[in-house]
N, C-alpha and C positions, 0 to 999 in steps of 0.2 A: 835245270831240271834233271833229277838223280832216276837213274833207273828202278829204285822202288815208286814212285810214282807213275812210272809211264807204263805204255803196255806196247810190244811189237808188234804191234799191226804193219806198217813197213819194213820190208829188211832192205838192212843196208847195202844190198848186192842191188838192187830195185833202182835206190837212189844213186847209186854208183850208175849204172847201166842209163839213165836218164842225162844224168851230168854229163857222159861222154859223147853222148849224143848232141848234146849241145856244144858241146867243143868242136863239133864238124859239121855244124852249121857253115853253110859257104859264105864268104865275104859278099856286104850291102853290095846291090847291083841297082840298076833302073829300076824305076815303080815296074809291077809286074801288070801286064796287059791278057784279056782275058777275051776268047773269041768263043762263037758258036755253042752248046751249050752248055759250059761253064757260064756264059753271061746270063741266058736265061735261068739259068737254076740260081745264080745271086740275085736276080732281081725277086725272084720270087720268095726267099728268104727275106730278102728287106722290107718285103712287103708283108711278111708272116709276122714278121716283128715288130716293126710297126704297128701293127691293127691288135697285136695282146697289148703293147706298149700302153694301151689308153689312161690308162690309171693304175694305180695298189690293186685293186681289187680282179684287174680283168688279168695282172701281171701275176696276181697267185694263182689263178686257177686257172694258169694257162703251164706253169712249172708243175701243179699238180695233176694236170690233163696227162702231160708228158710222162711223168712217173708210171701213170697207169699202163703207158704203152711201151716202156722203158723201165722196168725195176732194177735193171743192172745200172744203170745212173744214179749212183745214190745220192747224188749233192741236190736233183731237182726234187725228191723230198725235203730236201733241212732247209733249201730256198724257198720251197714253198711257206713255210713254219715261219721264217725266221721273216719271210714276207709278209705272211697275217699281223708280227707282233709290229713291222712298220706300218700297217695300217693302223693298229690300236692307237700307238703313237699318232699317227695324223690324228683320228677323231678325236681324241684325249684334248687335243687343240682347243674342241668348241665348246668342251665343259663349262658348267657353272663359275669351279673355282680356278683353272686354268685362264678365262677371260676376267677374273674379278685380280689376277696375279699379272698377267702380262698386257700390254697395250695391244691394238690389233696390227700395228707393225711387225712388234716382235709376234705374235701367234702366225703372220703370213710369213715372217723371216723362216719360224723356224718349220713350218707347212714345207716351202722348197725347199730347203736342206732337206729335210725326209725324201719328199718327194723325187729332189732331182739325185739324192744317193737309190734311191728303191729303181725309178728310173733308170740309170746310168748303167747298175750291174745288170739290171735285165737286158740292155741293149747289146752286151758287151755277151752275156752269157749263152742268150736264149738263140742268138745268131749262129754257137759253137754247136750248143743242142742239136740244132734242127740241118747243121751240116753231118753231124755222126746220124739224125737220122735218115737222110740218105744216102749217107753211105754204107747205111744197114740195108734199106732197099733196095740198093744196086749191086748191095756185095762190092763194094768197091772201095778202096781209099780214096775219100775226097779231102783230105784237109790240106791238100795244097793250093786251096781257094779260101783260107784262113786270114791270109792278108788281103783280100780283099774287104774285108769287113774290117780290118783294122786289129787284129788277136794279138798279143804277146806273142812274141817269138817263143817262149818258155811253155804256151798253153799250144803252141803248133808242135812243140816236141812232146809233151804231153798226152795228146790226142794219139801220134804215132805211134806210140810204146801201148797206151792203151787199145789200137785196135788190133797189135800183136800179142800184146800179153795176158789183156782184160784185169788189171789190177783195179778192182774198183774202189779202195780203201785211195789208192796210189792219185788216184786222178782226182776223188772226190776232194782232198784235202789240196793238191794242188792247184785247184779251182777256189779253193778256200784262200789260198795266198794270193793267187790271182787276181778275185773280186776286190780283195783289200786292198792290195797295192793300186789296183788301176785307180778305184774313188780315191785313193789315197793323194795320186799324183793328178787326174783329173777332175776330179772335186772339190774335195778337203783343203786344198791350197789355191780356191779362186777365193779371191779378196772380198766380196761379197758375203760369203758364209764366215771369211772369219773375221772379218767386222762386226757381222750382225748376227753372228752364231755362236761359234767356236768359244771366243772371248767370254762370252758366260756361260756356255756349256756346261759344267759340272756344276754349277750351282743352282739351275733351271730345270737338269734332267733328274740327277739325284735326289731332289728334295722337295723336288714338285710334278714332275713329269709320271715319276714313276719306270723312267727308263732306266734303270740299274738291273731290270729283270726284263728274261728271255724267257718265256713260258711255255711249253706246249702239251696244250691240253690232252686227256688222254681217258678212256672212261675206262672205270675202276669199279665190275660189275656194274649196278645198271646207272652210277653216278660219274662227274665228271671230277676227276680230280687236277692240277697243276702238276707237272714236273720242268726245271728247264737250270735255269743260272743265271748268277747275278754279272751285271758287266760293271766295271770299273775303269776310269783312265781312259773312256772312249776314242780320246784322241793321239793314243796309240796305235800306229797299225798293229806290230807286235802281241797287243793284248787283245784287241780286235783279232788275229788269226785262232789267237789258241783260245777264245772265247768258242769259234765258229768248231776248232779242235773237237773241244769240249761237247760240245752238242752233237756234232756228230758221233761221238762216241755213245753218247746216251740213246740217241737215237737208232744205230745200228750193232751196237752192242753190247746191248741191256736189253732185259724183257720186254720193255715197253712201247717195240716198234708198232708190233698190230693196234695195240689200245688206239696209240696215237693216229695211226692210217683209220679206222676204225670213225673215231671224231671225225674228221679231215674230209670224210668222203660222206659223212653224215651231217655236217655242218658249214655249207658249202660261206667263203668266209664275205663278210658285209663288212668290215672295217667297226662293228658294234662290239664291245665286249660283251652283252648281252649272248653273243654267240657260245661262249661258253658257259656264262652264270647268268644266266635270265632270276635267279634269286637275288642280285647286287644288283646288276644292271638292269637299265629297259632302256628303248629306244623311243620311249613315251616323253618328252622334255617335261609334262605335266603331271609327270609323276612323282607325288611328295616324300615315298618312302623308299626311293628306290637311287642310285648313281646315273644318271643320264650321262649315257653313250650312244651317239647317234652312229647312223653308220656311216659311210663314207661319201656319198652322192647326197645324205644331209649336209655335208660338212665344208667338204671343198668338192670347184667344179675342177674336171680334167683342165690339164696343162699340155702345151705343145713344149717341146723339146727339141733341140737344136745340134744333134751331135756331129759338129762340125769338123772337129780332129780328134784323136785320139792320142798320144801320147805314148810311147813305146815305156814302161816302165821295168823293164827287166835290162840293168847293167852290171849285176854283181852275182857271182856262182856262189856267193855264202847264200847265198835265199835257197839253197837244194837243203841248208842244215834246217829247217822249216822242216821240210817232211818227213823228218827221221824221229822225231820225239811225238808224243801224242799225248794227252793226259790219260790217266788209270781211268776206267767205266768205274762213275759214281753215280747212282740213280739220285737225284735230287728233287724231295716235294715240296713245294713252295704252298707256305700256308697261305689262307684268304687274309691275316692281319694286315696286310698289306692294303689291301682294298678296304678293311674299315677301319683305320684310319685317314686314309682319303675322305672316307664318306665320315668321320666325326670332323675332319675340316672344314668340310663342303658346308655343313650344319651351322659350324661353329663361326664359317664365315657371312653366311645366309642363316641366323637364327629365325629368319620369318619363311624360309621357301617350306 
């Protein structure tokens, strides 16, 4: 990527200052042990997060809860966003022509893949959140109780620099590398999704799913319009970061933030696309002129989750060149043709519904 495409949002003295930080990290020691109230303030985190954990739905509006008390976090906005469009995703599942296309194995394969990636970054993320938020309340540095939740070493040096420096460009994007690598190394390579996933990935999501697009709605006077990005190659982490890049850029440096907040807080999210286009969709299964999108508690029941290890995924200091490139702010509208084609499919596969 050439510098007439990117924009400096990070300077390089930033990521300099970060990297040496991590150079004097001290050599692995004993698990680290935790007395007095350190132990109660992590139980009660674990407990915090578990109970948003429950599903897509309680896991977006619990990043966009945070936002409201937190606007200098920018990443638990774009997580919020980028969590409605995995919920779309899941219900898109139970459609007409999504079950007249896949078997119900593959529609529950590809349910936990969504599910246990939407899951897993929340686990990982929302336990980071709610330690910076006490130690906004306390006035205090707490994140040398990061490893006790199990955090990249890379996101506990992170956290540091951000409670002295407040880079919120610096950290949001860091958390973007972060979220990816970790599903990357503890998801994406358990042998179950890529048996029953992975393996047809791009020809299920591209051409049927509709996951090529990242959308976040945003009302445009007193209508709602689309802006977001298409993804390609999903099973890149690489493309997967500067996708997450990308949208952050749109999101926090383009005009289109309020719009967006604006929807968000006015359309609290059900996993329905009707939530944005009640003209395409409805959450009516009987309805004969309309896209059935159910919402989420239509679709699938919550899942219990297992996060038994976590996997240290930061062993290489070329991952600090991640933060120094951004894409250029391109406000991007994503037309409806998208959605009716879907719905001349649906038709032309159900000429009687």
């Amino acid at each position: 990527m050439t510098s007439t495409d990117t924009n400096p949002l990070i300077r390089l003295e930033d990521v300099l200052r970060l990297q040496q930080m991590m150079q004097l990290k001290p050599p692995a020691t004993l698990p680290l042990s935790f007395i007095g109230e350190d132990v109660k303030l992590i139980k009660e985190i674990r407990k915090k997060v578990k109970k948003a954990n429950q599903n897509n739905v309680t896991r977006t509006q619990a990043y966009l809860d945070y936002y409201q008390k937190h606007p200098e976090i920018h990443w638990a906005f774009l997580a919020h966003l980028v969590s409605r469009n995995g919920g779309y995703y899941m219900t898109d599942l139970s459609t007409t022509l999504i079950k007249s296309l896949l078997s119900p194995e593959k529609q529950h394969a590809y349910f936990l893949f969504l599910e246990h990636s939407n899951s897993a970054i929340f686990h990982d993320a929302y336990a980071q959140l709610l330690l910076y938020e006490k130690s906004k309340e306390q006035n205090s540095n707490l994140f040398h109780l990061l490893p006790a939740f199990h955090i990249s070493s890379f996101m506990k040096a992170v956290w540091n620099d951000f409670w002295q420096h407040r880079n919120k460009t610096l950290l949001s994007i860091a958390l973007i590398v972060n979220e990816q690598y970790h599903i990357e190394k503890n998801v994406l390579f358990k042998k179950e999704f890529q048996r029953d996933v992975l393996h047809s990935w791009q020809f299920h999501t591209q051409n049927f799913l509709g996951m090529t697009q990242i959308i976040f709605p945003y009302y445009s006077g007193n209508k709602i319009d689309l802006s977001g990005t298409k993804v390609y190659h999903f099973e890149s982490v690489l493309r997967r970061i500067e996708v997450g890049k990308t949208l952050y850029v749109l999101l926090f440096y383009s005009d289109l933030h309020d719009s967006i907040y604006t929807f968000s807080l006015k359309h609290p999210h059900t996993g329905s696309r009707s939530d944005y286009n009640s003209d395409i969709f409805t959450k009516n299964r009987t309805h004969s002129k309309k896209l059935y999108s159910p919402t989420l508690n239509m679709s699938w029941g919550d899942r219990v989750h297992l996060f038994l290890r976590k996997d240290e995924w930061f062993e290489d200091e070329s991952i600090f060149s991640l933060l120094e490139s951004i894409p250029a702010s391109s406000v991007k509208k994503i037309p409806l043709q998208h959605h009716i084609k879907v719905q001349s499919a649906i038709k032309a596969a159900n000429p009687f519904s």
